[in-house]
N, C-alpha and C positions, 0 to 999 in steps of 0.2 A: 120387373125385367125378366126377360128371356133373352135364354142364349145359346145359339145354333152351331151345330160346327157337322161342315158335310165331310164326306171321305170318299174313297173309290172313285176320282177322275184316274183318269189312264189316257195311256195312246193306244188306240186299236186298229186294227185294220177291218176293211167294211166287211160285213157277214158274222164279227164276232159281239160278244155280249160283254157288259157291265154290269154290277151291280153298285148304284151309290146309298149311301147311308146317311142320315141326319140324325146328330144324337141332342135331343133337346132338354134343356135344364133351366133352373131358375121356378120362377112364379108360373110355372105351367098348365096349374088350375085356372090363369088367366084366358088361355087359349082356346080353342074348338077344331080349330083345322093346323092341319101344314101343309105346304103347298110345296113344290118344284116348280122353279122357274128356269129359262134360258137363255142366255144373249150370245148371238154370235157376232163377229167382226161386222160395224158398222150397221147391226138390225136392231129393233128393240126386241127389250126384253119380255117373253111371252111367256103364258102359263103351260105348264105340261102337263102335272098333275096333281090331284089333293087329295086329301083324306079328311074325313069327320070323325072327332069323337067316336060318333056312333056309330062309326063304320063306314058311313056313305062315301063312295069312292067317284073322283069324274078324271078320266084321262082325255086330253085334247083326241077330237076326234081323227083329225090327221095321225095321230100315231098308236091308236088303238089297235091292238095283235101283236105290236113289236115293243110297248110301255108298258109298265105292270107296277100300280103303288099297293105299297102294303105298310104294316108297324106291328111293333113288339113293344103292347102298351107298357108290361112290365120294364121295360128300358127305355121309355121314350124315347123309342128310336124309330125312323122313318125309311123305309127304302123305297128305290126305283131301280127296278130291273128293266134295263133295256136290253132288249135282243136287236137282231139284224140291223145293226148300227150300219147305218150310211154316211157317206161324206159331210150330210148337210144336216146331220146330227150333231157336228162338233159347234163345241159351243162352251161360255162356263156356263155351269149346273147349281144354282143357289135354291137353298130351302129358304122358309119363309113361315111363320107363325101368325095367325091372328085370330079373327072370329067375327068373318064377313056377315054383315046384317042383312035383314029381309030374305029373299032364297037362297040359301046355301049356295042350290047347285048353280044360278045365275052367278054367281059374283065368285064361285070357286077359284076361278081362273085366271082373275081379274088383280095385277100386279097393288092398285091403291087400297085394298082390301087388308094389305098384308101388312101388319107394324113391325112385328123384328124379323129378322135379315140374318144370313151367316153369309159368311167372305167368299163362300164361292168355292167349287171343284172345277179344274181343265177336263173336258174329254174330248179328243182329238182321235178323227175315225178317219185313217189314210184309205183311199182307194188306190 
């Protein structure tokens, strides 16, 4: 088992910045990726961004300059820094653990890839 827990949702107003955190624990040697996911009011939920073991980084291409993943393997921790937050940024923010088969970067993004789950952060970007 893995087990997730995000931090740093907030209320912003549009132009300002975030950073959320995913602190990952448990069986973590089971893993390879984590992801960021985001659902807002009545859409599904999409990928944002991930991280490989190795490093290998894919941020959805719609918010590439304004999304930034990273991790501090010594803490198993996972961030995403978002800058110039817009209205239709808001949304919850959930991480995501798993270890998508066949091409990494195809399936990075890809919500049924992902086995454990954490509850989720609000970020709410007023304009």
């Amino acid at each position: 088992q893995v087990q997730l827990v995000e931090s740093g949702g907030d209320s912003v107003q549009a132009g300002g910045s975030l950073r959320l955190s995913c602190v990952a624990s448990g069986y973590t040697t089971s893993i390879c990726s984590i992801g960021w996911f985001r659902q807002a009011p009545g859409k599904q939920r999409e990928g944002v961004a991930a991280i490989h073991n190795a490093g290998y980084k894919r941020v959805q291409e719609s918010l590439q300059g304004r999304f930034t993943i990273s991790r501090d393997g010594a803490q198993n921790t996972v961030y995403l820094q978002m800058d110039g937050l817009k209205a239709e940024d808001t949304a919850i923010y959930s991480c995501a653990a798993g270890c998508p088969g066949g091409s990494w970067w195809t399936g990075a993004l890809t919500v049924d890839n992902y086995r454990y789950w954490g509850q989720g952060t609000q970020v709410t970007v007023s304009s």
